[in-house]
C-alpha positions as CSV (number, residue, x, y, z in Angstrom):
1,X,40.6,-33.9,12.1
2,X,41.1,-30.8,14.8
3,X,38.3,-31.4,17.3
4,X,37.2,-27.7,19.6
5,X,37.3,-28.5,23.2
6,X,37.2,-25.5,25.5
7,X,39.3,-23.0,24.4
8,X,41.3,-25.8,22.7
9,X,41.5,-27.5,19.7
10,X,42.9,-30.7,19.4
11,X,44.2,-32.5,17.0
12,X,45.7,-36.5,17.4
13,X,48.0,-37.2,14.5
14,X,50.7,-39.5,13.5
15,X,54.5,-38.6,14.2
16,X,54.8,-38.5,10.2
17,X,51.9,-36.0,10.2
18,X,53.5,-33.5,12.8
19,X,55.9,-31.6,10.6
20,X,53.4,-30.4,7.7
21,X,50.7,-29.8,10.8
22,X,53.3,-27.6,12.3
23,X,53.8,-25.9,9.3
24,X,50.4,-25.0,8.6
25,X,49.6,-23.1,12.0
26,X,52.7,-21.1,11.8
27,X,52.0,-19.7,8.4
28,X,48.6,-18.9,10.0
29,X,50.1,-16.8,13.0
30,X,50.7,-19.6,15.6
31,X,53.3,-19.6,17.8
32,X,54.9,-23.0,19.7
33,X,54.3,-22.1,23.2
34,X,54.8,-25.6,24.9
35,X,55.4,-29.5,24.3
36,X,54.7,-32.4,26.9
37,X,55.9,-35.3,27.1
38,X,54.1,-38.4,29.1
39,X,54.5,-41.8,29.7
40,X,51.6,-44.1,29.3
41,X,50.4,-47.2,29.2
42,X,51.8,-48.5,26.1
43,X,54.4,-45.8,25.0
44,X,54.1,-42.2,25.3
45,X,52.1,-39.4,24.2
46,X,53.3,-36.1,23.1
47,X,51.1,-33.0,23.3
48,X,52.3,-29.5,21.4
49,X,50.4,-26.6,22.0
50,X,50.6,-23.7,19.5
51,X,48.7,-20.2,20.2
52,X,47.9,-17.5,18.5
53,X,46.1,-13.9,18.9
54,X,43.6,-11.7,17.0
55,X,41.5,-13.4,18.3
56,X,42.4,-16.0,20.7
57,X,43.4,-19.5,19.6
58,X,44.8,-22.3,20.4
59,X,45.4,-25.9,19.3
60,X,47.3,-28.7,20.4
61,X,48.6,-31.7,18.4
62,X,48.5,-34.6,19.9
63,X,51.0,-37.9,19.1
64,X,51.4,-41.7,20.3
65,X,54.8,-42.9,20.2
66,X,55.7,-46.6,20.9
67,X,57.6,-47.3,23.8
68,X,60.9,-48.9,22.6
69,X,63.2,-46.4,21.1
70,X,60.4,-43.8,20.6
71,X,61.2,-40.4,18.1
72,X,59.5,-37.1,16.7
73,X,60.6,-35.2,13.9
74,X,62.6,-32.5,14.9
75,X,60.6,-29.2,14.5
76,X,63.8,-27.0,15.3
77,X,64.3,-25.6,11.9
78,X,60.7,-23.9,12.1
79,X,61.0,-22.7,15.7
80,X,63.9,-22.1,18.0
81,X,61.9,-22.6,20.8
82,X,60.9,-26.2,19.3
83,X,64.4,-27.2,19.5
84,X,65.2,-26.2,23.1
85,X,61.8,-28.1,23.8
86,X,62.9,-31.2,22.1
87,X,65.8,-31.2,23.9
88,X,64.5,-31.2,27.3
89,X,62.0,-33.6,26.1
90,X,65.0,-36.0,24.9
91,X,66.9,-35.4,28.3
92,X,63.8,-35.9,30.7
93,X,62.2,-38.8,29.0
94,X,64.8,-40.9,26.1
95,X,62.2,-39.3,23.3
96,X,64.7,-38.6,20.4
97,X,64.2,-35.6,18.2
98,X,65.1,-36.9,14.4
99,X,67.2,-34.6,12.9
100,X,67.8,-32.4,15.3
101,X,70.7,-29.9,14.3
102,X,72.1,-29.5,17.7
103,X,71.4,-33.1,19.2
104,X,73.2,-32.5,22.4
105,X,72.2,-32.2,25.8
106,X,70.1,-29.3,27.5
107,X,69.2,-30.1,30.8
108,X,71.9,-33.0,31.8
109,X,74.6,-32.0,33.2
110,X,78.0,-34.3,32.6
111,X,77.4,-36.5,35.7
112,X,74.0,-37.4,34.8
113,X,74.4,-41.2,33.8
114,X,73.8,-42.2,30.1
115,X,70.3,-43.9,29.5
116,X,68.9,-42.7,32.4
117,X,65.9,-40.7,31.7
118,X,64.0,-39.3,35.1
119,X,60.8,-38.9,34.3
120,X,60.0,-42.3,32.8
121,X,57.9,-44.6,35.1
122,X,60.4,-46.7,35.9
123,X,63.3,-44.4,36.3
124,X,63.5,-45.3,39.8
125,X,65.9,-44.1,42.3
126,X,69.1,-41.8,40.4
127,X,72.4,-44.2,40.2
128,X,75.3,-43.5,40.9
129,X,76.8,-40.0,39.6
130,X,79.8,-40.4,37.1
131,X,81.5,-38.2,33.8
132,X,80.3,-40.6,30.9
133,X,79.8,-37.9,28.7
134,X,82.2,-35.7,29.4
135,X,82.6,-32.0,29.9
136,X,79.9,-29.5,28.0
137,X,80.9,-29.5,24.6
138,X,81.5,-25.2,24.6
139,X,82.2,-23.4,21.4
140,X,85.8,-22.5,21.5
141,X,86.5,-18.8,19.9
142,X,90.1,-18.2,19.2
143,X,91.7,-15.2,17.5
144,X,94.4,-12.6,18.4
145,X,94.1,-11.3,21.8
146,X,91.0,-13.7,22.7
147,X,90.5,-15.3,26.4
148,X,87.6,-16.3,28.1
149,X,86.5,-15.9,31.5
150,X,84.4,-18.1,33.3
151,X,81.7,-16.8,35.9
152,X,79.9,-19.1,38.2
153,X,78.5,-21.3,38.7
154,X,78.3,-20.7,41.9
155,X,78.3,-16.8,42.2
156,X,79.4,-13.5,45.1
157,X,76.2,-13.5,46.5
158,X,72.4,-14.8,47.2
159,X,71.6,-15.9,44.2
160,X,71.2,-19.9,42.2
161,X,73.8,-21.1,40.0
162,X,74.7,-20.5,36.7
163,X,77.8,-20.5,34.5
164,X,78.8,-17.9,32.1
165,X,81.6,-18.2,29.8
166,X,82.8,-15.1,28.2
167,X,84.9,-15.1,24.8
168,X,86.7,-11.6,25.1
169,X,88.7,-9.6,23.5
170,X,90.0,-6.6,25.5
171,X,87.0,-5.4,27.4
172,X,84.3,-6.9,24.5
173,X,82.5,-9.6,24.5
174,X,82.7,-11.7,21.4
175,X,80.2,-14.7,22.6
176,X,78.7,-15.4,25.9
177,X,77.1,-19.0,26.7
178,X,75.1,-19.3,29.5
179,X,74.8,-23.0,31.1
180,X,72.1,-23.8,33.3
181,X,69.9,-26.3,35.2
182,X,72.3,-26.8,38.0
183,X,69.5,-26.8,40.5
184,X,66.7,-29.0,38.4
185,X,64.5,-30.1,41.0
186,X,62.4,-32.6,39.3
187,X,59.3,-30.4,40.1
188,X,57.3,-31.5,37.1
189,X,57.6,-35.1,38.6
190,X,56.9,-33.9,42.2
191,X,52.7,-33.2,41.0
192,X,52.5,-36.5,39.8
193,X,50.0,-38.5,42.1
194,X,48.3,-36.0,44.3
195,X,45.3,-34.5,44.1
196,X,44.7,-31.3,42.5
197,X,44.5,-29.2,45.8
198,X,47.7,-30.4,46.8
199,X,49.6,-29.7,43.4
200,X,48.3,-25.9,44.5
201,X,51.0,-25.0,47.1
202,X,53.6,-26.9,45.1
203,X,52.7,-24.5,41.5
204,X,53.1,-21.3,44.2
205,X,56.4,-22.0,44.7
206,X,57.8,-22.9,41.0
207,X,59.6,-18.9,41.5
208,X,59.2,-17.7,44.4
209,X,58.3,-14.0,43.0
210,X,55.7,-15.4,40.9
211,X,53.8,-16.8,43.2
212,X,50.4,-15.3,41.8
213,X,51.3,-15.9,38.3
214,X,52.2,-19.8,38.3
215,X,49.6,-20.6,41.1
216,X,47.1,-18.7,38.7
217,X,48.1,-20.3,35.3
218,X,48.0,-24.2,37.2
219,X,44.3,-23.4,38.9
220,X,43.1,-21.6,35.4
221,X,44.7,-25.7,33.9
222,X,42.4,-27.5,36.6
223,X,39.4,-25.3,36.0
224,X,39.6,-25.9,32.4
225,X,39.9,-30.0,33.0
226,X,37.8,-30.1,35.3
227,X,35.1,-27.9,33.2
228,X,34.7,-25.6,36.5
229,X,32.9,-22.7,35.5
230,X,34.6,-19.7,37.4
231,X,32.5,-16.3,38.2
232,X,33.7,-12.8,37.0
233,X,34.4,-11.8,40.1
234,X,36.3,-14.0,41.0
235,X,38.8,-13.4,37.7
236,X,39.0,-9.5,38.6
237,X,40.2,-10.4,42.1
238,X,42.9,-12.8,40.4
239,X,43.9,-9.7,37.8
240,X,44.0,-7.6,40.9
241,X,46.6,-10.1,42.7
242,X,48.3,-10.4,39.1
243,X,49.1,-7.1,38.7
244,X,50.1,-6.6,42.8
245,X,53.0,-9.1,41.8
246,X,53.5,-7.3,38.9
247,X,54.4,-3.8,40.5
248,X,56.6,-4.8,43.4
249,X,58.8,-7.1,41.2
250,X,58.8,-4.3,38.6
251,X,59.9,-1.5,41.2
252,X,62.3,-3.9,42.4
253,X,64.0,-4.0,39.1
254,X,63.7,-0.5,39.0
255,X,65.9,-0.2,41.8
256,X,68.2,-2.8,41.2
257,X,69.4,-1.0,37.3
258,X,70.1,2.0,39.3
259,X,72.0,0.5,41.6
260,X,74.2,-1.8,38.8
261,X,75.1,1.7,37.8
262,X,76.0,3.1,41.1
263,X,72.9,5.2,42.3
264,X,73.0,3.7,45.3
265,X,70.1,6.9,47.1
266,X,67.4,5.8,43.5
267,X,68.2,2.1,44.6
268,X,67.3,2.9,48.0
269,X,64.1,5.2,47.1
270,X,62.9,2.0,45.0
271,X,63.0,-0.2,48.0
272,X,61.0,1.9,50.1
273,X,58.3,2.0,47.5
274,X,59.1,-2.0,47.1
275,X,58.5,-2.2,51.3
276,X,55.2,-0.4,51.2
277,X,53.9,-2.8,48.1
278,X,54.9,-6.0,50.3
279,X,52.7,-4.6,53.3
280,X,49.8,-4.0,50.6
281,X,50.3,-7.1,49.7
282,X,50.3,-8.7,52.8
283,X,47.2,-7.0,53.8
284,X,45.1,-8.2,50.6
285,X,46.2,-11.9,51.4
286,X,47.9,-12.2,54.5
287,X,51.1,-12.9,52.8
288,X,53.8,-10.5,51.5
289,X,54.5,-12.6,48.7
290,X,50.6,-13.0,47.9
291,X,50.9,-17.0,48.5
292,X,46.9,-18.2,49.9
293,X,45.5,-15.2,47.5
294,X,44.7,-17.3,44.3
295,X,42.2,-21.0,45.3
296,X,41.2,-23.9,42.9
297,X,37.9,-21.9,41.7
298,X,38.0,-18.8,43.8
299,X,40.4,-15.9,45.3
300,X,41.2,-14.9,48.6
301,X,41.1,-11.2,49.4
302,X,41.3,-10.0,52.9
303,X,41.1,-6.8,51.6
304,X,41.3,-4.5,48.7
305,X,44.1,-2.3,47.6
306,X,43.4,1.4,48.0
307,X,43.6,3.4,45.0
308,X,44.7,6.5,46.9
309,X,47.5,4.7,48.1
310,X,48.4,3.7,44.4
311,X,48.3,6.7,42.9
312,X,50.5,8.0,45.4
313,X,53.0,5.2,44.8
314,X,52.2,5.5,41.1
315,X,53.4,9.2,41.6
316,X,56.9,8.1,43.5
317,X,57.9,6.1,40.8
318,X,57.6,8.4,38.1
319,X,59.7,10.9,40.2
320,X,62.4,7.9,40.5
321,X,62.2,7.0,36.9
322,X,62.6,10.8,36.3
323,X,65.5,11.3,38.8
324,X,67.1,8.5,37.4
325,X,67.1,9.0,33.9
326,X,67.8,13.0,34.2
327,X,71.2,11.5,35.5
328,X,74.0,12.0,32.7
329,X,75.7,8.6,34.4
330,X,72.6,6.4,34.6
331,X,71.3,7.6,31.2
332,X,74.7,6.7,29.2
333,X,74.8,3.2,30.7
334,X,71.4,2.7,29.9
335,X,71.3,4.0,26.3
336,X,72.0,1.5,23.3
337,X,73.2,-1.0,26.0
338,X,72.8,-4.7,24.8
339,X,70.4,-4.3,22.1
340,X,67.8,-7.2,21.2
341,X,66.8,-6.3,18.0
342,X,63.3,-7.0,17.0
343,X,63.6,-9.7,14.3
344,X,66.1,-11.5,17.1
345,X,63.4,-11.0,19.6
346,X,60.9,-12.2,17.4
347,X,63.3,-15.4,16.0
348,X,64.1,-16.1,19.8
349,X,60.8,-16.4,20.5
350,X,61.1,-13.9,23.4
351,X,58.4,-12.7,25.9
352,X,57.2,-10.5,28.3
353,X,58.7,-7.0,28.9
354,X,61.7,-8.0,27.3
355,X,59.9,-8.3,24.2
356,X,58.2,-5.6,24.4
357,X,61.4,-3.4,24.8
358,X,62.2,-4.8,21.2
359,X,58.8,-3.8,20.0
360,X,56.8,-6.8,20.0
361,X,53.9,-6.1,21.5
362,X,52.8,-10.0,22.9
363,X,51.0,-10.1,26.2
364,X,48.5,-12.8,27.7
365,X,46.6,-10.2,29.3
366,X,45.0,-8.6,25.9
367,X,46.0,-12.1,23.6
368,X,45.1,-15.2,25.5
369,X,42.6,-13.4,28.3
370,X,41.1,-15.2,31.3
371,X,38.9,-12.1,32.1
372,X,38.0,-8.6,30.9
373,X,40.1,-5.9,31.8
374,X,38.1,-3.5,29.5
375,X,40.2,-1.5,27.0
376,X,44.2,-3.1,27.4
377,X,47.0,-2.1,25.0
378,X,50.4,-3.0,26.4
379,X,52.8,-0.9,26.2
380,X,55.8,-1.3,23.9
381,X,59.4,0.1,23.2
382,X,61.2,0.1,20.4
383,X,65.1,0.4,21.2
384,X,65.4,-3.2,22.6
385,X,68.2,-1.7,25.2
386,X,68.9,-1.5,28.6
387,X,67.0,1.8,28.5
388,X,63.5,0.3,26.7
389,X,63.9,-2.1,29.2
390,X,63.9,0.3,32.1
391,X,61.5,1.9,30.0
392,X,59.0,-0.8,30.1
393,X,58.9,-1.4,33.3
394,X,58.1,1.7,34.2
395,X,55.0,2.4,31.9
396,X,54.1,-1.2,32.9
397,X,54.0,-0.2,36.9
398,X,51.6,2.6,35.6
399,X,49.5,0.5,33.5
400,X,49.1,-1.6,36.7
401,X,47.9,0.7,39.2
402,X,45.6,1.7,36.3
403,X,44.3,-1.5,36.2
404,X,44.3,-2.3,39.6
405,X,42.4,0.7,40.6
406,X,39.9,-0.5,37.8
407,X,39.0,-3.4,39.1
408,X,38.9,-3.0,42.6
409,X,35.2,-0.9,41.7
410,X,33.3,-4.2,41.5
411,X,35.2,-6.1,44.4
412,X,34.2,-6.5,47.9
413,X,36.5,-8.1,50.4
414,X,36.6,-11.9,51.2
415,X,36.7,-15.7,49.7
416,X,34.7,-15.0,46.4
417,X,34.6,-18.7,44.8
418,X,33.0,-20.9,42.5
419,X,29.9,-22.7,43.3
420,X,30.3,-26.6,44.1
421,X,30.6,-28.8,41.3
422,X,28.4,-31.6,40.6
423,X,29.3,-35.4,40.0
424,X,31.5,-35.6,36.8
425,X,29.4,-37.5,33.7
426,X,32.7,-39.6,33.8
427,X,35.7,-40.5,35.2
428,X,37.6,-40.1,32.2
429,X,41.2,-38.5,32.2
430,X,41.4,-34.8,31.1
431,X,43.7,-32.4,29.9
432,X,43.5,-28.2,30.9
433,X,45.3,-25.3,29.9
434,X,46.4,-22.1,31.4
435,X,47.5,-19.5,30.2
436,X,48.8,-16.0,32.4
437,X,50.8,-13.0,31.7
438,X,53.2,-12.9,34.7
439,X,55.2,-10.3,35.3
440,X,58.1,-11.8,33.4
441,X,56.0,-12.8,30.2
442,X,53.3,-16.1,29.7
443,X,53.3,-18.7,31.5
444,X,51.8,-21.3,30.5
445,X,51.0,-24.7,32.5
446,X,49.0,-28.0,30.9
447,X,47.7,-30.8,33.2
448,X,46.9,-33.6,32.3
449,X,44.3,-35.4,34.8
450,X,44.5,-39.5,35.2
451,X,40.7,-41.2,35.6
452,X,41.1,-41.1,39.3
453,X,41.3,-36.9,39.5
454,X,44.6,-37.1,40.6
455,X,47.4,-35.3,38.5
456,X,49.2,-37.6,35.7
457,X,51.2,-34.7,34.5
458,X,52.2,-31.5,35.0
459,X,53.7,-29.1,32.1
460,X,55.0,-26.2,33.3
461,X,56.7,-23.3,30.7
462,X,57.9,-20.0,32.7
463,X,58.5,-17.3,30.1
464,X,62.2,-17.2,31.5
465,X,63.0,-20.5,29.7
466,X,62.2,-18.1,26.0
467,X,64.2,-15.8,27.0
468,X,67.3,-16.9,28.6
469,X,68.8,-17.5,25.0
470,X,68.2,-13.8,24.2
471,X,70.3,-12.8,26.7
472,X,73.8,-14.1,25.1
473,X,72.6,-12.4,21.9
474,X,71.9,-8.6,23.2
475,X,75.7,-9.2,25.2
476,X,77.7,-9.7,21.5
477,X,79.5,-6.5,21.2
478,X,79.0,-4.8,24.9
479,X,81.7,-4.8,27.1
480,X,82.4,-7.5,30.2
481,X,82.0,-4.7,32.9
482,X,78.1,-4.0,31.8
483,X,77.5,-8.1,31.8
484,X,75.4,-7.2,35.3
485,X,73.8,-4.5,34.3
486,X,71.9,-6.4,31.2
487,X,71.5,-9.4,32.9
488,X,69.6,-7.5,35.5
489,X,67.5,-6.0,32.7
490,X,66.3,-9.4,31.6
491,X,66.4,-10.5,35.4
492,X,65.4,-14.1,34.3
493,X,64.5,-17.2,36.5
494,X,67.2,-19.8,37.4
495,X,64.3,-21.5,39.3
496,X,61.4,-21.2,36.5
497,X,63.9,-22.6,34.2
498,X,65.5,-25.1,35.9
499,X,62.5,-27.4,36.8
């Protein structure tokens, strides 16, 4: 029986039960967003939380596995995303998905020892490093006149490790697969313990450009297991710091396309609009990255953005975006570059602006709301290329200052927070949920609260781990010398991935 709490509804079911409950919320327009694993006290629980929009729901199936030799059915054949989940799941915590169709490792690497599984309670200290399982098990293509070429992981410049290996023939590129979590961190497992104030600094710094956007989702989480009511004005000063992070990462990017195809002056223009977004930005919060801005219940605004300012930086970037694309160069590269079609978007599970680009038209900010912007429609572009995601971005950076300039009306300058909570009724654990469109897509973080307040687990699902796996489908069929361009046009997270 599915049970409404908050904006939740929850659902505890047996393992044999999961696969036709799946089922049923997909046909009705749910989407997998995120599973959690946890250990507890006698086995582990499982929690999978599906949402869906028009209006806004969302439900989470709940499961208790035993703890010796614990398993799920595999839910991989209705969701690619489900599969990648499992994965991690099986990697981080021994939890084996049954009939998985691609059983083999995601996040450990080859030196990672067998039947060690870090996040279990008793993992203790890692052991000693080896090869038991032997190099990643990469598709081999072969053919006439086909090589690969192997990039990274550790790459010509500031930037975290990945590798990318290239089947090629001539100048094409037959298959690209992208390995990753060189740099997992065990972040997840770093929240365990503290208090929820002190998990705040640590969910700033998941990616260091999102810092609004992950620091929002975790404090939306708390709020939501804590049952912390939050004021409206305090949610339009979060939009406001939402969409701050959202233009200077977006005009970032703007510059960064030009310069992969060698506009070097639009490049520079873009990071003199960038510069004057970080000094807004440090004059709202004190911080040009926005860190301090979002609190556990409230927002901190020094000041307010003007919308003078904005309009006139609003103004810039359409001249940029009009320079750049009135260039016969930067308009070639750009157009019907590393297509994502919109059914491979849509099977991908993909999010965010690079969605969008393909013509899906999902965004947190209109779906899964945590305040009233007033009328919303996010943009969307249908050619899925390099181009549509230029494109996006820059109607996005638009739709931003709109917003911004919006809000700000009902905002006065200052810490604007919620009022003190009373005694809890009991000291029963909790579970929260929040839910934020950052600017690379939803992110999405579940905490799960232990009887003592203090944080049992922390789920945290940037958009960049959807949509890394796009990336080596819009490169079949482009050429090796455009591989920076398009990965620039996704510009995904090693550090949001790799947790």
């Amino acid at each position: 029986m599915i049970h409404p709490t908050a904006h939740r509804a929850l659902a505890n079911i047996g393992p044999s039960e999961l696969l036709s409950a799946a089922q049923t919320l997909m046909a009705g327009g749910h989407r997998l967003t995120l599973v959690s694993a946890q250990q507890e006290a006698h086995g582990f629980g499982v929690a999978y939380l599906f949402l869906a929009a028009h209006p806004d729901r969302r439900t989470e199936l709940r499961l208790r596995l035993p703890p010796g030799d614990p398993a799920v059915p595999s839910l991989a054949a209705l969701s690619f995303p489900a599969g990648r989940f499992e994965r991690e799941m099986h990697d981080l915590y021994g939890i084996t998905p049954a009939d998985h169709p691609l059983p083999r490792r995601l996040v450990r690497h080859h030196h990672w020892p067998r039947g060690w599984y870090p996040m279990r309670a008793d993992a203790g200290p890692p052991p000693a490093f080896g090869d038991p399982e032997g190099p990643y098990p990469f598709v081999t293509v072969e053919g006439p006149g086909v090589y690969e070429i192997p990039v990274g992981p550790v790459h010509a410049g500031l930037i975290e490790p990945g590798h990318f290996r290239f089947s090629v023939v001539g100048e094409t590129i037959l298959k690209l697969k992208a390995r990753l979590w060189f740099v997992h961190k065990g972040l997840e497992k770093l929240f365990e313990g503290h208090s929820p104030v002190d998990g705040l600094p640590l969910a700033e710094r998941v990616s260091g450009d999102t810092t609004v956007g992950h620091a929002l989702a975790y404090c939306l989480a708390i709020e939501e297991a804590t049952s912390t009511d939050v004021p409206p004005e305090v949610q339009r000063g979060r939009a406001v710091l939402l969409e701050l992070e959202r233009l200077y990462n977006h005009v970032t990017d703007l510059g960064a396309l030009c310069n992969d195809v060698a506009h070097a002056v639009l490049h520079a223009q873009a990071g003199r609009v960038r510069e004057q977004l970080l000094r807004i930005n440090d004059e709202v919060t004190g911080h040009r990255l926005l860190r301090g801005g979002v609190t556990l219940g409230g927002v901190a605004l020094r000041a307010l953005p003007d919308p003078d300012r904005l309009a006139a930086i609003a103004a810039d970037v359409a001249e940029i975006v009009q320079l750049a694309l009135g260039h016969t160069v930067v308009a070639d590269r750009f157009t019907g570059t590393a297509i994502l079609s919109e059914q491979a978007a849509r099977d991908l599970g993909v999010l965010g602006y690079v969605a969008r680009a393909s013509g899906l038209g999902l965004d947190a900010r209109r779906d899964h709301p945590f305040t009233d912007l007033g009328p919303f429609t996010p943009a969307t572009r249908t050619g899925g290329d390099v181009l549509a995601r230029f494109g996006i971005r820059a109607d996005e950076i638009a739709a931003s200052i709109d917003l911004i300039t919006r809000l700000v009306g009902d905002l006065t300058p200052g810490q604007l927070e919620s009022p003190p909570a009373g005694e809890p009724s009991s000291r029963a654990a909790s579970s929260g949920v929040g839910i934020v469109e950052g600017w690379r897509g939803t992110i999405v973080h579940r905490v799960q609260l232990a009887a003592d307040g203090t944080l049992a687990r922390v789920k945290i699902v940037d958009p960049s781990f959807f949509n890394w796996p796009a990336l080596p489908v819009a490169l079949s069929g482009t050429i090796v010398p455009d591989f920076p361009l398009v990965n620039k046009s996704f510009n995904l997270s090693y550090a949001g991935n790799d947790l």
